[in-house]
C-alpha positions in Angstrom: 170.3 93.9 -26.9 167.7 93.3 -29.7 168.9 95.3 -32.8 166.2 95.6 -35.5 166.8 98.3 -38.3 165.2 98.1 -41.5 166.0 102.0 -42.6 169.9 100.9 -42.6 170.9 104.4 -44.9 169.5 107.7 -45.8 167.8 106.7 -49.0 164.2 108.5 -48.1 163.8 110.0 -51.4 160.5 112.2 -53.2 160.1 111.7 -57.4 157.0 112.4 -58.8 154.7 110.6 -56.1 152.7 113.3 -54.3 149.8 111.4 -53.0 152.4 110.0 -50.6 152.1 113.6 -48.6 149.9 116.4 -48.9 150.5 118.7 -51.8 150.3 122.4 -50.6 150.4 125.3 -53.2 154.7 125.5 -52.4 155.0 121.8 -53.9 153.2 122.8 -57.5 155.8 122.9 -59.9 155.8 124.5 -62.9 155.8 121.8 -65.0 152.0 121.0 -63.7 150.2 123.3 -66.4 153.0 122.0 -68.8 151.6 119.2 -70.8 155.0 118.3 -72.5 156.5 118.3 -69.3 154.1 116.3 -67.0 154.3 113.6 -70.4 158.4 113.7 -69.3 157.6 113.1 -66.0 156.0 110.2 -66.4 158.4 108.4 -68.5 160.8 109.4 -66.2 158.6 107.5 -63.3 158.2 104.4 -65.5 162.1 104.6 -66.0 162.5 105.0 -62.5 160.4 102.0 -61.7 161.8 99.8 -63.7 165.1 100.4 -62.6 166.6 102.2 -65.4 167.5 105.5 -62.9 170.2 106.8 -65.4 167.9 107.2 -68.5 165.2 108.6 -65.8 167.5 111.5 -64.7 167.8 112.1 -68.4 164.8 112.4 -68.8 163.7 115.1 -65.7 167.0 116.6 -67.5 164.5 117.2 -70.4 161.6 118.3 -68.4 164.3 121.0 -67.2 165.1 122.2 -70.8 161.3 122.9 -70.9 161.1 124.1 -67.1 164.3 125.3 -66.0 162.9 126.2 -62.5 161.0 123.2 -62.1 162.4 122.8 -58.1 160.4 119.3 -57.9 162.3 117.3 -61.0 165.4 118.7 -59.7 164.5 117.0 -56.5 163.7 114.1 -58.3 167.1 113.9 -59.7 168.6 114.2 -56.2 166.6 111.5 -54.8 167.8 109.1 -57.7 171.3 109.9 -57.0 170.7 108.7 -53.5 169.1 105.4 -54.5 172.6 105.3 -56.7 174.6 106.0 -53.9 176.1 109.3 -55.0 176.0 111.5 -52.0 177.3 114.5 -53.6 175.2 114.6 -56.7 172.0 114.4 -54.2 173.3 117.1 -51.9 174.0 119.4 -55.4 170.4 118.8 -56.8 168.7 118.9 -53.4 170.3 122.4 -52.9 169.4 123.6 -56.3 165.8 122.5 -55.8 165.7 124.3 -52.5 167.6 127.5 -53.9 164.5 127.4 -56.9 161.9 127.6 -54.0 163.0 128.3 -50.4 159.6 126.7 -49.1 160.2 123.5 -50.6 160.9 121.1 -47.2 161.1 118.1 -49.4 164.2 118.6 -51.2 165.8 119.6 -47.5 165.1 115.4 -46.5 167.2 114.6 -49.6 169.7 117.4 -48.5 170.2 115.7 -45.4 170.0 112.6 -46.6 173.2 113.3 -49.0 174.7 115.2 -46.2 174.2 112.3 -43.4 175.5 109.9 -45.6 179.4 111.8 -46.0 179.1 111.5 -42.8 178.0 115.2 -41.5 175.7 114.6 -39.7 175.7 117.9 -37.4 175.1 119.7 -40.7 172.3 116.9 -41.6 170.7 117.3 -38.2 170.4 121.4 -38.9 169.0 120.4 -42.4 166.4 118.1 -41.1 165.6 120.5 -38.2 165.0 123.7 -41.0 162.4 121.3 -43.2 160.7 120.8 -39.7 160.4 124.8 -39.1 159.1 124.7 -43.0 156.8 121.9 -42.3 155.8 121.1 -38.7 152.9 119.1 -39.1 154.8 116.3 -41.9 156.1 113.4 -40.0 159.3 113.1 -42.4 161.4 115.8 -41.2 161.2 114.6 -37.6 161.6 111.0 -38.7 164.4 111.8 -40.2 166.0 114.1 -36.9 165.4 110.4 -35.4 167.4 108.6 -38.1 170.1 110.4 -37.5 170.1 110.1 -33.7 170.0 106.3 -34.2 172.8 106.3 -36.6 174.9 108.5 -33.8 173.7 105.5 -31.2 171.5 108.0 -29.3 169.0 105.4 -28.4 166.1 107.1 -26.5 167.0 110.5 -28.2 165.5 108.4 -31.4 162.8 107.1 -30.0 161.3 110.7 -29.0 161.7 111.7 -32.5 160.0 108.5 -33.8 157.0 108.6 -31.1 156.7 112.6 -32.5 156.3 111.4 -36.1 153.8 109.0 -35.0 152.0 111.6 -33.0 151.4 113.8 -36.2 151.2 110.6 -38.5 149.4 107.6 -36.8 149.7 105.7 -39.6 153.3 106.7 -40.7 154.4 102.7 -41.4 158.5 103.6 -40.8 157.7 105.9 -37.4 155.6 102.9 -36.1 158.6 100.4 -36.8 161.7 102.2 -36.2 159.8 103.3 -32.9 159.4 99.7 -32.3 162.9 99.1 -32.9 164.3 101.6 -30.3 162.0 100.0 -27.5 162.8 96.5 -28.4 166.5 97.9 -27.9 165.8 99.5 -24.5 164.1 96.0 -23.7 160.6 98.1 -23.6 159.5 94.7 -25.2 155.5 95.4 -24.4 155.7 99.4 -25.7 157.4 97.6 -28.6 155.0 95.1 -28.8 152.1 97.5 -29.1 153.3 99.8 -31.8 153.8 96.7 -34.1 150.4 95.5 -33.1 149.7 99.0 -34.4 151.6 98.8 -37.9 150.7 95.5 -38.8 147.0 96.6 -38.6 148.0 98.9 -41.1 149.7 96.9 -43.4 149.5 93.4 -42.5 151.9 92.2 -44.6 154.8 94.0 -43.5 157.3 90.8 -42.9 159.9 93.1 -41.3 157.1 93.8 -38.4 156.1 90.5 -38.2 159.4 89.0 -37.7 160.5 91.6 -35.1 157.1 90.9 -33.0 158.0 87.0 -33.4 161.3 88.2 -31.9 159.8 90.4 -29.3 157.1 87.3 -27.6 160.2 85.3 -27.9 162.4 87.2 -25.4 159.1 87.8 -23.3 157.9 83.9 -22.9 161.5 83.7 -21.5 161.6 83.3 -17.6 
């Protein structure tokens, strides 16, 4: 079986980058008509980018002194404990952002991303399902039902979630692969084939696609 996997942990994780899904009036923090805060923010980004992720939770620690309800840095904080690999700190911000706005489905993927990786994943699935109720037209909750049915080995359970994020998100670069991925592993080689075809349109230098479709035409030149 061909086993391709580039999302290999739950490390999907929302800072201070709206543009990457649209921002409805439940995502505007409080910090917005702040201009102290938002100046926080983004040296908190630049530290985050640069890969100084301690002194950027310090700092969207500060934007919190000024905005102590600001659900979106809290988030921030969660998802930065997830890039450090401390499950528990992610799950305790991601809940606090959620508690400081109920509607806010992004903090729920970094809920269930510190939940999936203790290893409860019955309790991440429920998570991921509720930011689906809250969001059913965003591609990331459903992506991330799917990430969890793949972790669990349920193959073609999976792949329906990753086809449904596609379906809302045609351009959605990690439904297109890890869809890819479940129907190389099925040997569905030419579904595969097409949905990389599909992704490398997109972004054409995406090596992890283009090394999986080499893959893929190499198992079906074989007689």
């Amino acid at each position: 079986m061909l086993n391709f996997l580039r999302i290999t942990s739950f490390l999907v994780t929302f800072l201070c980058t709206p543009a990457i899904f649209g921002q409805s009036a439940a995502d505007i923090s409080p910090s917005e008509t702040n201009p102290t805060a938002v100046a926080l923010i983004k040296e908190a980004v630049q530290l985050e980018e640069s890969g100084r992720l301690y002194e950027a939770i310090g700092k969207f620690k500060e934007v919190l002194k000024i905005e102590p309800k600001d659900f979106a840095a809290m988030n921030s904080i969660a998802g930065i404990y997830g890039v450090l690999k401390q499950p528990q700190q992610q799950i305790d911000w991601a809940q606090r952002s959620f508690d400081a706005n109920p509607k806010y489905w992004k903090a729920l993927i970094n809920l269930g991303n510190g939940q999936a990786v203790s290893g409860k994943f019955e309790l991440a699935f429920a998570t991921f399902e509720k930011a689906r109720s809250i969001a059913p037209k965003e591609p990331l909750p459903v992506y991330s039902l799917g990430v969890v049915a793949e972790n669990r080995d349920q193959i073609a359970e999976a792949l329906k979630f990753y086809l449904i994020s596609v379906e809302l998100d045609p351009k959605f670069q990690d439904g297109l692969f890890s869809a890819a991925a479940m129907h190389a592993s099925l040997r569905q080689f030419a579904e595969a084939k097409k949905l990389l075809t599909r992704l490398l349109e997109i972004e054409p230098r995406d090596q992890d696609a283009r090394q999986m479709l080499t893959a893929i035409e190499r198992e079906m030149a074989k007689p």
